[in-house]
C-alpha positions as CSV (number, residue, x, y, z in Angstrom):
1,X,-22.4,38.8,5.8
2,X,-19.7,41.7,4.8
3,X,-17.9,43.8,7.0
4,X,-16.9,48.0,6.6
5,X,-19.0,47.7,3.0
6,X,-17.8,50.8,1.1
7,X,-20.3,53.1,-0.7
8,X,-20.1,56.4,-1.9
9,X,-20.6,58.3,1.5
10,X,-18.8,56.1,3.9
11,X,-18.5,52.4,5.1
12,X,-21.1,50.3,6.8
13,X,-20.1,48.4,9.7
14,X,-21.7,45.5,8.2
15,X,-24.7,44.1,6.1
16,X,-26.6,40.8,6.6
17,X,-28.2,39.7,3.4
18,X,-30.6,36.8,3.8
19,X,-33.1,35.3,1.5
20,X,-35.5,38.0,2.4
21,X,-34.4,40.2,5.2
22,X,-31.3,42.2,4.8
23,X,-29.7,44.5,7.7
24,X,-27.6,47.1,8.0
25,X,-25.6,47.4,10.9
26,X,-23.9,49.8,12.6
27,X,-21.7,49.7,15.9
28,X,-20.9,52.3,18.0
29,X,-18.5,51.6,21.1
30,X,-18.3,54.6,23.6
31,X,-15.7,54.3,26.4
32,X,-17.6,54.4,29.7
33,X,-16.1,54.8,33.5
34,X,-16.5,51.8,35.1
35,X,-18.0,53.8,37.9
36,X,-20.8,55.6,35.8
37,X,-24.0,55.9,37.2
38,X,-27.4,54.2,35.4
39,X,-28.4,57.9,34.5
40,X,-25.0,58.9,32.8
41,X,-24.6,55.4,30.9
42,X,-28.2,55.8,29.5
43,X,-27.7,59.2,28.0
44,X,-24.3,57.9,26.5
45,X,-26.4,54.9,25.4
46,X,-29.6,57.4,23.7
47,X,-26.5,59.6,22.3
48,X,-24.6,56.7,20.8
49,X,-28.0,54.8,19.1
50,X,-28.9,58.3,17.9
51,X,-26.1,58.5,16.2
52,X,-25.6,55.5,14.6
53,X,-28.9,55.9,13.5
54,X,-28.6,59.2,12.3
55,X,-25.0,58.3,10.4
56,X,-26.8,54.8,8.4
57,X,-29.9,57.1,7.2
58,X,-27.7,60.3,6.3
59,X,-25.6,58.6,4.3
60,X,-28.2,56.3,3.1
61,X,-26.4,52.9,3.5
62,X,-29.8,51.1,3.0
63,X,-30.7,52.8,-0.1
64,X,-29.1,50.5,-2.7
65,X,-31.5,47.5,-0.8
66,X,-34.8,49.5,-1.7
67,X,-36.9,48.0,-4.3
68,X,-35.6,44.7,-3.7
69,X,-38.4,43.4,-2.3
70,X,-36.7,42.6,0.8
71,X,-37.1,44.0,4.6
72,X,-34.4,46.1,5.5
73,X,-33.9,46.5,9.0
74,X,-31.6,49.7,10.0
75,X,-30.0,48.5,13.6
76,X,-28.0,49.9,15.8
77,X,-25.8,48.2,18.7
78,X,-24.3,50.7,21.1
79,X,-21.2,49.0,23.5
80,X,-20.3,51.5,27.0
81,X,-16.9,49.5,27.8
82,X,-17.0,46.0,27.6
83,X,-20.1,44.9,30.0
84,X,-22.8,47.0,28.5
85,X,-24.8,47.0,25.3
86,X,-28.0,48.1,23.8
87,X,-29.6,47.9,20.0
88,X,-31.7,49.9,18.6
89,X,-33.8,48.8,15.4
90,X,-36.0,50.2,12.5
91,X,-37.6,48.6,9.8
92,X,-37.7,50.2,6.4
């Protein structure tokens, strides 16, 4: 496992490289008030996956994993505070 992996368009949180899988990770931490109803922490949720999705295939972290013969899984984990969390996954 490595940890803010440069490439030429930004830094990946972190990649995973097994025999045959590898991931690319991204994290996304969004401060939250503790009082914040289900409603407001799941659109903060949607809007932090989203982008963390959007941010690994824009700047095509995965890319230099293609061919490899491996599964590459994109994933996302989205943190509101310090209690909640939520992942979000797609395979390549």
């Amino acid at each position: 496992m490595d940890a803010e992996v440069s490439t030429d368009k930004g830094r990946v949180d972190a990649i995973l490289e097994l025999s045959d899988k590898i991931y690319v990770m991204e994290f996304k931490y969004v401060d939250c008030e503790p009082d914040a109803s289900a409603e407001d922490k799941q659109k903060l949720f949607e809007n932090a996956l989203q982008e963390g999705m959007g941010q690994i295939k824009e700047r095509g972290y995965h890319e230099k994993y293609l061919g490899g013969g491996n599964t590459i899984y994109l994933v996302v984990f989205a943190f509101l505070g310090r209690d909640d969390i939520e992942m979000e996954m797609y395979i390549v």
